[in-house]
KEZA-735078 format. One record per residue (C-alpha): x, y, z; residue number from 1; residue in three letters. Coordinates in steps of 0.25 Angstrom, whole numbers, plus 5000, padded with zeros to 4 digits. Layout:
// KEZA-735078
+------+------+------+-----+-----+
:    u :    v :    w :   k :   r :
+------+------+------+-----+-----+
:    X :    Y :    Z : NUM : ALA :
...
+------+------+------+-----+-----+
//
This chain:
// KEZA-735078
+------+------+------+-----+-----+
:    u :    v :    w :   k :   r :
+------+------+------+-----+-----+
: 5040 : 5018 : 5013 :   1 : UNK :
: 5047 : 5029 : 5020 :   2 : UNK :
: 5042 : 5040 : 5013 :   3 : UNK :
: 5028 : 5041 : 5018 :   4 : UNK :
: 5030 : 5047 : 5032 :   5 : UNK :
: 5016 : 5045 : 5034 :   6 : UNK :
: 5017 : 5028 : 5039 :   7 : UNK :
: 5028 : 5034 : 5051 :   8 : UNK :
: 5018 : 5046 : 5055 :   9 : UNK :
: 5006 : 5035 : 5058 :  10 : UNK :
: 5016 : 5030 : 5067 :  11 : UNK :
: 5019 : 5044 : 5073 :  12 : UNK :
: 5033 : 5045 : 5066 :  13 : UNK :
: 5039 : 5049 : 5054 :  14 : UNK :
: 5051 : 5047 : 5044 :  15 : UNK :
: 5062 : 5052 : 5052 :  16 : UNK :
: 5063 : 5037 : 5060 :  17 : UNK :
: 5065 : 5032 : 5046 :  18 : UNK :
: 5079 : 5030 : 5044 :  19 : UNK :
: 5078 : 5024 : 5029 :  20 : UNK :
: 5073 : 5015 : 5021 :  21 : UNK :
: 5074 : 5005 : 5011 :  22 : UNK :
: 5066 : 5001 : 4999 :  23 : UNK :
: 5067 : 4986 : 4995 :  24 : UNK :
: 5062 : 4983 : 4977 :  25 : UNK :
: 5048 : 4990 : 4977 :  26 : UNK :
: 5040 : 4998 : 4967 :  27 : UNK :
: 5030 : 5006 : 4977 :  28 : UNK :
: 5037 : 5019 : 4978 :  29 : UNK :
: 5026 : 5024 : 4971 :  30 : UNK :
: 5013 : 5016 : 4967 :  31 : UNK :
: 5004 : 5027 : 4963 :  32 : UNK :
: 5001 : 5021 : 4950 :  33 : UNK :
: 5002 : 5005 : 4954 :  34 : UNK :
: 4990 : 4996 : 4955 :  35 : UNK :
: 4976 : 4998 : 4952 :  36 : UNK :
: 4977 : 4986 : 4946 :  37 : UNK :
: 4974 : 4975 : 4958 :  38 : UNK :
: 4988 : 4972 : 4959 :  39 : UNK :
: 4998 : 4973 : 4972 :  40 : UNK :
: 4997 : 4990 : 4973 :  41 : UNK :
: 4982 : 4988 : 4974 :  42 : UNK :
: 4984 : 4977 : 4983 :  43 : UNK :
: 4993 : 4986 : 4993 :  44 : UNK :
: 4988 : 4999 : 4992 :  45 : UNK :
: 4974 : 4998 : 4988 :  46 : UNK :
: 4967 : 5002 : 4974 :  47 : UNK :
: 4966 : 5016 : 4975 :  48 : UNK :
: 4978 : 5022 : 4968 :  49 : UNK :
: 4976 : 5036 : 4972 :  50 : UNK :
: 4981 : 5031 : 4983 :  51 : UNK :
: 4994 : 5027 : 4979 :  52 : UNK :
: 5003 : 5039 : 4979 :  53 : UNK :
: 5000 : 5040 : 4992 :  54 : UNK :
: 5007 : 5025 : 4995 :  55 : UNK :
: 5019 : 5028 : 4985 :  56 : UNK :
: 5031 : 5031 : 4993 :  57 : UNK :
: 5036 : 5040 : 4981 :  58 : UNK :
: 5026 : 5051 : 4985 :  59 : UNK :
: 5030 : 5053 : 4997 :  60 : UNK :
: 5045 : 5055 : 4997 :  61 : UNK :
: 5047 : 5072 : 5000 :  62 : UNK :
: 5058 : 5079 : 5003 :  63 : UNK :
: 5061 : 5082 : 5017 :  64 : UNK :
: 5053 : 5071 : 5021 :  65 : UNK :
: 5062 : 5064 : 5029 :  66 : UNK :
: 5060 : 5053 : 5020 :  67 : UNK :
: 5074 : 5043 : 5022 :  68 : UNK :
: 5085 : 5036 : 5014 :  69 : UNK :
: 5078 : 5025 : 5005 :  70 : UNK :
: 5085 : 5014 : 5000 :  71 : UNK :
: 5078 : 5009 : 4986 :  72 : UNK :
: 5082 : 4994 : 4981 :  73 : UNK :
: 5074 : 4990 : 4968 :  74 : UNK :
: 5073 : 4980 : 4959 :  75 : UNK :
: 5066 : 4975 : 4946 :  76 : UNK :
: 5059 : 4982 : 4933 :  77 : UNK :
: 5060 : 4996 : 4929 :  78 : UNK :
: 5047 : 5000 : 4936 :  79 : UNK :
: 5051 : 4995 : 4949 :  80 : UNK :
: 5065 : 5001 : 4947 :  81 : UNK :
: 5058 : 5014 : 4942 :  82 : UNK :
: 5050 : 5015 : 4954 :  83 : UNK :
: 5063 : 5014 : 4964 :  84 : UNK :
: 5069 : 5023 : 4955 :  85 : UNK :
: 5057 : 5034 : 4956 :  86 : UNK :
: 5057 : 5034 : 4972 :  87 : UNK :
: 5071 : 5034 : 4974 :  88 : UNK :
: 5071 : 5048 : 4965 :  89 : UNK :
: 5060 : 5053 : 4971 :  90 : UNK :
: 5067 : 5049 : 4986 :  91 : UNK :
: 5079 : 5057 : 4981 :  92 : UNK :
: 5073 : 5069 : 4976 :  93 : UNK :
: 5067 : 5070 : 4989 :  94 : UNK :
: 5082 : 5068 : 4995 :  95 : UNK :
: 5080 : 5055 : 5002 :  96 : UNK :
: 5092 : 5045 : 4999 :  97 : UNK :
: 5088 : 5032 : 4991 :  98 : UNK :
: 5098 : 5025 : 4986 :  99 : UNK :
: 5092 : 5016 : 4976 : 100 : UNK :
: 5096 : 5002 : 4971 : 101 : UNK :
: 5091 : 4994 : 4959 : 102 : UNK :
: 5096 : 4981 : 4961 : 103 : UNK :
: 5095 : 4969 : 4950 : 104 : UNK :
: 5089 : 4960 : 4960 : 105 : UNK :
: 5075 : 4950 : 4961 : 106 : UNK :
: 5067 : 4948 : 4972 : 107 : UNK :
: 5076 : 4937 : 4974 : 108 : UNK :
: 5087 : 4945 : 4977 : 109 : UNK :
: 5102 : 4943 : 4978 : 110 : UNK :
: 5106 : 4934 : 4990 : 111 : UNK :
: 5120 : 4941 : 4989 : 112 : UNK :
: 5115 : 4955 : 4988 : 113 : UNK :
: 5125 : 4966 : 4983 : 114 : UNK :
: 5118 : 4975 : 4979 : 115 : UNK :
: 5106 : 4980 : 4988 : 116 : UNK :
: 5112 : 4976 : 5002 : 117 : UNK :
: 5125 : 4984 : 5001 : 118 : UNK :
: 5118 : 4997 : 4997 : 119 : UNK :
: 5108 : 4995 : 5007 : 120 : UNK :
: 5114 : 4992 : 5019 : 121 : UNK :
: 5123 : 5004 : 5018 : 122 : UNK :
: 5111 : 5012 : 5018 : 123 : UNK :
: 5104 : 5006 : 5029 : 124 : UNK :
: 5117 : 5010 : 5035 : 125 : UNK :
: 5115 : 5024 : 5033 : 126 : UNK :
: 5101 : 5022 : 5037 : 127 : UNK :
: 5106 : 5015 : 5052 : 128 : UNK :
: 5118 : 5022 : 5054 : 129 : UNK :
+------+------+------+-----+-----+
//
């Protein structure tokens, strides 16, 4: 995720080559309290969850960071909707545009898609200029 400058710096970069970023039906902005239980965040991230903060990408939006635009597409139950919700406030407050979509859609998709592709390829637009 492109909040955590940290994966760019072991590269000998930073954010600025970022020009945006898109965030495709996901609920691991911030897994500080997932797992524990054997499941898929163990699996991925290990067992220790003192650790997690760390791995969320909600804790590490700041301001003046140079973190870039974000666009959010998600799907599904309240919990994961909540969780979209949540980061794209926390992106905002820290003034980094995030437009947001909650779209009533499956992993199956709509094979005519109105309602993400528009959206989105106007902002990859601004991103590509």
């Amino acid at each position: 995720m492109t909040t955590d400058e940290r994966y760019l710096q072991n590269a000998g970069s930073d954010l600025s080559p970022v020009n945006c970023a898109i965030s495709l039906d996901t609920e691991g902005y911030d897994i500080s309290d997932r797992g524990g239980d054997g499941g898929v965040y163990d699996a991925m991230f290990g067992i220790d969850l003192a650790l997690r903060p760390d791995t969320s990408p909600i804790f590490h939006i700041e301001a003046e960071k140079g973190i870039r635009d974000l666009f959010i597409v998600t799907r599904g139950g309240r919990t994961r909707v909540a969780f979209a919700q949540d980061f794209a406030d926390t992106l905002r407050a820290a003034d980094v545009p995030t437009p947001l979509i909650d779209v009533p859609l499956s992993h199956a998709g709509d094979p005519v898609d109105t309602l993400v592709t528009p959206p989105l390829v106007a902002f990859l637009e601004r991103c590509f200029p």
